[in-house]
C-alpha positions in Angstrom: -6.4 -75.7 -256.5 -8.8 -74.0 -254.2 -11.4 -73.7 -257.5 -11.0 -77.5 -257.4 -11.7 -77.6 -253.6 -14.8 -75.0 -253.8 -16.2 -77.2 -256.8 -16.2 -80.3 -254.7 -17.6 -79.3 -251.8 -20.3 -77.5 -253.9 -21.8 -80.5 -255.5 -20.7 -83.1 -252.5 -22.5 -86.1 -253.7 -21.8 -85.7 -257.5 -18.2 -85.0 -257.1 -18.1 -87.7 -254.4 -19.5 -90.7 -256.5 -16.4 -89.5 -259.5 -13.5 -89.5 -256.9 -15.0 -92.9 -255.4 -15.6 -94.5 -259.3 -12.1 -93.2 -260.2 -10.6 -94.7 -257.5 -12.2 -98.0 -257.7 -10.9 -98.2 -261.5 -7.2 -97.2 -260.4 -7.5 -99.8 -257.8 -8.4 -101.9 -260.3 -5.9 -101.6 -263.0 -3.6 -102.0 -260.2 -4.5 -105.5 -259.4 -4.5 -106.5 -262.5 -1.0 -105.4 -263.7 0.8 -106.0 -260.0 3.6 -108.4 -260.4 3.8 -108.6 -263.9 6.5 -106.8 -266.1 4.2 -104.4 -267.3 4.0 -102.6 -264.3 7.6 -102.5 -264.3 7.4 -100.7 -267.1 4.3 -98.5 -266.5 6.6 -97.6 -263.5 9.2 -96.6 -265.0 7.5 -94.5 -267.9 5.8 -92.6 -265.1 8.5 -91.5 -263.1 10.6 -90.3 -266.5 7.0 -88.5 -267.6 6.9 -87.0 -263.9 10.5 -85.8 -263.9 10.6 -84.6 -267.2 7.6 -82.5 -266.6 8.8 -81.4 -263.2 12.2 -80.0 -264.8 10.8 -78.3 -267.7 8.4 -76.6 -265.7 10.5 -75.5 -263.0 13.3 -74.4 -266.0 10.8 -73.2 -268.5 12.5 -75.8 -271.3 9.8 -75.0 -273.4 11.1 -77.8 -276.1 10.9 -80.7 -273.7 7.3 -79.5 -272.7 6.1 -79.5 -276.5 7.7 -82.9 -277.1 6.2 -84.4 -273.8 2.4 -83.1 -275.0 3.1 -84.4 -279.0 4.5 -87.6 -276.8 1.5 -88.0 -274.8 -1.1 -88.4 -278.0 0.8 -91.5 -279.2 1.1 -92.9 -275.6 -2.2 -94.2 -275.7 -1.0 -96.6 -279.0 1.8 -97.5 -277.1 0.3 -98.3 -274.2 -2.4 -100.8 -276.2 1.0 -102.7 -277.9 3.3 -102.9 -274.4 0.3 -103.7 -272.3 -1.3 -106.1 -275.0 -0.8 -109.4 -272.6 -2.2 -108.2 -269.1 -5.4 -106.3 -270.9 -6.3 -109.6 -273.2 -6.0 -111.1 -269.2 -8.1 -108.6 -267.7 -11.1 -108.4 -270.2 -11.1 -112.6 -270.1 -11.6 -111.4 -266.1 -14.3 -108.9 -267.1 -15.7 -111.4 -269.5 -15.9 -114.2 -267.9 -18.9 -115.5 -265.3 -16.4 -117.3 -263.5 -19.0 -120.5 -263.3 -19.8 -123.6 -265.6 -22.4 -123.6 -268.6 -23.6 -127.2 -267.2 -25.7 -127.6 -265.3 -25.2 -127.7 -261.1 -26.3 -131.8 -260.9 -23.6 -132.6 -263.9 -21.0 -130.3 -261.8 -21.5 -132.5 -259.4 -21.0 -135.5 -260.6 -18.0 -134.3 -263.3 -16.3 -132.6 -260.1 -16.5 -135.9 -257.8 -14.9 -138.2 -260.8 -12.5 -135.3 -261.8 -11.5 -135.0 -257.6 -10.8 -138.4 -257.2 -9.3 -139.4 -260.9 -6.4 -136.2 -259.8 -6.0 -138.0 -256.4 -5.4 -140.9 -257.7 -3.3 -139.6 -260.1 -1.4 -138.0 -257.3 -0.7 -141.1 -254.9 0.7 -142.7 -258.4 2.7 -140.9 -258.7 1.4 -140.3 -262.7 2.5 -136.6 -264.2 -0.7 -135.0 -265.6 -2.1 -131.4 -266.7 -5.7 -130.6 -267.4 -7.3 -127.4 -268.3 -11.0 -127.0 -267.9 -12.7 -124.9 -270.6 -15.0 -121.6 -269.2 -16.1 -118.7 -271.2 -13.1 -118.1 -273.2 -12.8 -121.0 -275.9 -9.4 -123.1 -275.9 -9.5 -123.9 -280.1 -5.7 -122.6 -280.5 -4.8 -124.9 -277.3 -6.7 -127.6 -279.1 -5.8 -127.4 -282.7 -2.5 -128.0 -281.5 -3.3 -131.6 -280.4 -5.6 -134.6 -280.8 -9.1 -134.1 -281.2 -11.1 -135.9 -278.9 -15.3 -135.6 -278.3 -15.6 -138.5 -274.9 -17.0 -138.7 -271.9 -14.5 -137.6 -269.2 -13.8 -141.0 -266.7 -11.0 -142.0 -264.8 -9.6 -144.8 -266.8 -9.8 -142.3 -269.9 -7.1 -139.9 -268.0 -5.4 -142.8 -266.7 -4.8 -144.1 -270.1 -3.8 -141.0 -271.4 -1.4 -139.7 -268.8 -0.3 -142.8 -268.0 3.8 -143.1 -268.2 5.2 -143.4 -271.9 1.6 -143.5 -273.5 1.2 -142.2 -277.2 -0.6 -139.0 -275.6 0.5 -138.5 -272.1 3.4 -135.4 -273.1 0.9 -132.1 -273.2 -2.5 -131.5 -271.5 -6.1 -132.8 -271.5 -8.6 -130.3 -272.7 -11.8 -130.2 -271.0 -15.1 -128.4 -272.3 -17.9 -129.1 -270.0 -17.7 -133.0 -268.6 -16.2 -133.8 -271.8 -13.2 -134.0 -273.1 -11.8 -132.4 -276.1 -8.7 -132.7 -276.4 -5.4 -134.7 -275.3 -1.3 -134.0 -276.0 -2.1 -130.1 -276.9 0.6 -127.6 -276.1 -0.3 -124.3 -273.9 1.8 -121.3 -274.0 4.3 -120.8 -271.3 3.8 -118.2 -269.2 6.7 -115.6 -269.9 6.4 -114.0 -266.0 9.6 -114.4 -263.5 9.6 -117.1 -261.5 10.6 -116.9 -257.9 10.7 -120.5 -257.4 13.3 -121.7 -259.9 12.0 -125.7 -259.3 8.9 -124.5 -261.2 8.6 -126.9 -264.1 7.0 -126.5 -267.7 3.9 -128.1 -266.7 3.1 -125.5 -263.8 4.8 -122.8 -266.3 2.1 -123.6 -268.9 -0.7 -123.8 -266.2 -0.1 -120.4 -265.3 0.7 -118.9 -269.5 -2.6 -120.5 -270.1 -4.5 -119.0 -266.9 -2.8 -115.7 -267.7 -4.6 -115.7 -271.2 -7.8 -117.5 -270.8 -10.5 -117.9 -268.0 -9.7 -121.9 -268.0 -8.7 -123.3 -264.9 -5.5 -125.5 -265.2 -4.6 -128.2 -262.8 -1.4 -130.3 -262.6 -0.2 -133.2 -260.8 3.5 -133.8 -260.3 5.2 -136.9 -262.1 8.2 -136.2 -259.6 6.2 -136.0 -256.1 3.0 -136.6 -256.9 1.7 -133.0 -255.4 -1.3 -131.3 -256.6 -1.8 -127.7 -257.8 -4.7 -125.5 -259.4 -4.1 -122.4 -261.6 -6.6 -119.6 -262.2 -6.1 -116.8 -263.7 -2.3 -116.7 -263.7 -2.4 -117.8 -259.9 -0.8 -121.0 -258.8 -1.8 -123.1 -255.8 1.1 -125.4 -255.5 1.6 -128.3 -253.4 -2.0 -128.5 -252.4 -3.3 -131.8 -249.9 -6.0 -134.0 -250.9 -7.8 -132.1 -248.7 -7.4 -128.7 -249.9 -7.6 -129.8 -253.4 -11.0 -130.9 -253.0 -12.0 -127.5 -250.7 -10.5 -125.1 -253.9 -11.7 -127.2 -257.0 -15.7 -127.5 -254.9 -15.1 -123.7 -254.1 -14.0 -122.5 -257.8 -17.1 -124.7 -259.3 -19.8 -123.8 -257.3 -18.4 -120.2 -256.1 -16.7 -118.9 -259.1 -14.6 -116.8 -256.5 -11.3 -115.4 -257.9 -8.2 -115.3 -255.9 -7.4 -111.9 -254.4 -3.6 -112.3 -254.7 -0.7 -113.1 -257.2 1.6 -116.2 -257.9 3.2 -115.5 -253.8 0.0 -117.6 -252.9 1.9 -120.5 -253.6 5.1 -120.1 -251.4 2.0 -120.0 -248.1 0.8 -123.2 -249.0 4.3 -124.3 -249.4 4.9 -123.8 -245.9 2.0 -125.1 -244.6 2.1 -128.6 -246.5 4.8 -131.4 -246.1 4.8 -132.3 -249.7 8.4 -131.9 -251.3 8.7 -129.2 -253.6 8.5 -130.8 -257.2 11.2 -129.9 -260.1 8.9 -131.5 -262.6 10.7 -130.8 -265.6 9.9 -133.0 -268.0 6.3 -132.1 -269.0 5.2 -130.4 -272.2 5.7 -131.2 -275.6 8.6 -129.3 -277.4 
């Protein structure tokens, strides 16, 4: 311990810089697998690693301390296969440039139709799910539905969506201002819900958010309310006017949000919009 000591305060600056990038990446891995099962589980393997080591050094059970260093090689693998979900999440994070590839003047324009073709969606009361297309490419999402290559307008998603329509059970894709794809199925998001009025249509907002950089947004058929998903983070029960303030802000900021799925139950509280059940939303 005090050669570890002497060594850092030799080479201050060197030794500095390692703790400060270590730390960084543990805080990072931490934010990324934070209410999810896997760091249940990454809990629980290291306290049993911990203990075990703790009692066969203090006992000198040699045995357990050969099987825990043999154990440790194969960790690694294990790790790769329990984890697989949260880092195929966090390298679409690392991958992604969080912005659109057209240009700033078409954001514009897409974002303003987009805005108001949701509101109106809302106040009708007309149950709807988009997902809008970044870095990583939705083709599985899309092969599972019709292929479409139009122009993204209001009486396009109106038509879709609209109640009992061939192709209003799944979601619209969106790739650019375009639209790609209509009635495709996205995976459900396997995490534990708090809030058990959480419908399929929110459920596969977040699966899809947790898997992809897309941004998912979803309109209740029950209430009309508005939410927006990114990256596995639901803003539920969102106003007209904090819609438009967090769509604008995720287009033409490409900030990410700094907390889990909880961010939903504060703009519970602070909206008046009923809670929506919403449970009859994607294809079987």
């Amino acid at each position: 311990m005090w050669t570890i000591f002497h060594d850092i305060f030799n080479d201050p600056w060197r030794n500095g810089t390692e703790i400060l990038l270590l730390a960084a990446c543990i805080y990072q891995v931490y934010r990324a697998f934070r209410n999810t099962r896997g760091a249940q589980i990454l809990v629980g393997l290291g306290i049993i690693i911990v203990a075990l080591t703790l009692i066969s050094v203090v006992l000198k059970f040699e045995v357990i301390q050969w099987i825990i260093a043999q154990a440790a090689k194969l960790l690694a693998f294990a790790l790769l296969v329990i984890f697989q979900p949260e880092l195929r999440t966090g390298l679409a994070r690392l991958g992604s440039n969080r912005l659109f590839s057209f240009s700033s003047k078409r954001r514009v324009a897409f974002m303003e139709r987009f805005s108001d073709t949701v509101v109106n969606l809302s106040r009708k009361r007309i149950g709807a799910l988009f997902a809008i297309q970044r870095d990583v490419s939705l083709k599985e999402q899309l092969d599972t539905g019709v292929t479409l290559d139009a122009r993204f307008s209001p009486e396009l998603a109106m038509a879709v969506f609209y109640p009992k329509a061939p192709l209003h059970d799944g979601g619209m894709i969106i790739a650019d201002d375009r639209v790609s794809g209509v009635a495709c199925v996205f995976p459900v998001t396997e995490r534990q819900m708090q809030d058990r009025s959480t419908g399929l249509r929110h459920r596969a907002a977040i699966g899809l958010t947790e898997r992809t950089d897309a941004v998912a947004v979803v309109v209740s058929e029950e209430t009309g309310a508005i939410s927006i998903c990114e990256f596995g983070t639901l803003y539920r029960n969102l106003t007209e006017k904090q819609f438009r303030e967090k769509i604008a802000e995720i287009f033409f900021t490409g900030k990410t949000p700094t907390n889990e799925t909880e961010t939903v139950e504060k703009l519970d509280r602070k909206d008046s919009v009923t809670p929506a059940s919403d449970s009859d939303m994607v294809s079987h």
